[in-house]
N, C-alpha and C positions, 0 to 999 in steps of 0.2 A: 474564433475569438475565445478567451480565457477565461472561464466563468469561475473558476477556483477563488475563496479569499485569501490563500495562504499560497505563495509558492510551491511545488514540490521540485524533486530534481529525478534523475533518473538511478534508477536500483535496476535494472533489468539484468536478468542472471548475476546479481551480486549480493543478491538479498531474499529471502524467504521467510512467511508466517506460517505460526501455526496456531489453533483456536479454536474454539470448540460450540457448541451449540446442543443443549441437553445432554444427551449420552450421542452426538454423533461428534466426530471430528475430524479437522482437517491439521495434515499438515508437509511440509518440503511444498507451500504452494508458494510461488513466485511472485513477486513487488516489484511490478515494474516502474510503479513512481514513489517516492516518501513525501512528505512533507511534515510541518511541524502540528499539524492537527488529526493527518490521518496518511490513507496509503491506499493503493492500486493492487489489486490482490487477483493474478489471473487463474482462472480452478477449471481444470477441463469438466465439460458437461457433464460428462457420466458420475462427475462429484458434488455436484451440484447443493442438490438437496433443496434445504429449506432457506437461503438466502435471499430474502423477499428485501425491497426496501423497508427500512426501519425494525428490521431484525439487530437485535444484540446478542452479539458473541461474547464467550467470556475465554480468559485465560490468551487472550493474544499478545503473542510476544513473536518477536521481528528478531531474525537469526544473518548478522553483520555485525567483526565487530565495533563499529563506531557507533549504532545506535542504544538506546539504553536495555536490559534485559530485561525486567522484572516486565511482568503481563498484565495487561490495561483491559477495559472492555473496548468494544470496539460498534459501532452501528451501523449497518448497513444504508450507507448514502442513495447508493445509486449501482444500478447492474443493466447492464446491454452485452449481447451478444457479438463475438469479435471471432476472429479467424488467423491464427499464424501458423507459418510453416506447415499450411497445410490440413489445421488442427481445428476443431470447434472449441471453442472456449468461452466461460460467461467471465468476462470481466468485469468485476466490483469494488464498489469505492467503500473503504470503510473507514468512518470516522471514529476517531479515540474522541472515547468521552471519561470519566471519574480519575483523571490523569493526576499523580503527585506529582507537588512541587518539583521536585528535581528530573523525572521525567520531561518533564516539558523545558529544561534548562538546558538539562544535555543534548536529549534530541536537537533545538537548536544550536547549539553549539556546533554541533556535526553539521548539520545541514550547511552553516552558514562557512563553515571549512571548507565540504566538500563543492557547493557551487561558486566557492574561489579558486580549486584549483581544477576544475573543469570545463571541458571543448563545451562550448554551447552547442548544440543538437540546429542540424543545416537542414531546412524544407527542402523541397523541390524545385524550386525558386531560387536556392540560393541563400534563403536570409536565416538570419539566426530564428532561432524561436523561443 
């Protein structure tokens, strides 16, 4: 079930952050989902670090060009451990927070293009999702 209050749509390999934390930082990490509040940030283990829930990042900016550039903070929602291709990965959710006006206008604007002209995502089942 879909616990989200916002939408997101899918970025996976079409999209990457990058962001910083003290003097550590990350970046070319991959967004496998956006939405207009925040985004899906997958960071292999060994990059891990200090990304606790309710950790804020500063300088994150999201590298695609339809969403907006300028870098936002961002808060550590939620992080669980995940597996692709093979690979250990912590995936974390991070929510944009001290966002300007226009930020938040274009981001959706994008969003609300890009899940018009996109294949809905098929379960295992069959059904949209």
């Amino acid at each position: 079930m879909e616990k989200r209050l916002h939408p997101r749509i899918s970025t996976e390999n079409i999209c990457t952050a990058r962001f910083s934390l003290g003097d550590r930082a990350w970046a070319d990490e991959d967004v496998p989902d956006l939405g207009s509040r925040g985004c899906g940030v997958r960071i292999p283990l060994a990059e891990l670090g200090p990304l606790k829930p309710g950790t804020v990042v500063e300088g994150l900016r999201l590298s695609h060009p339809g969403v907006p550039q300028q870098p936002v903070k961002g808060k550590v929602a939620w992080s669980h451990r995940a597996r692709h291709h093979g690979k250990e990965f912590m995936d974390v959710g991070l929510e944009f927070t001290d966002l300007p006006g226009t930020f938040v206008v274009e981001l959706e604007t994008y969003l609300k293009f890009a899940a018009m002209n996109s294949t809905p995502f098929i379960d295992m089942f069959g059904m949209p999702t």
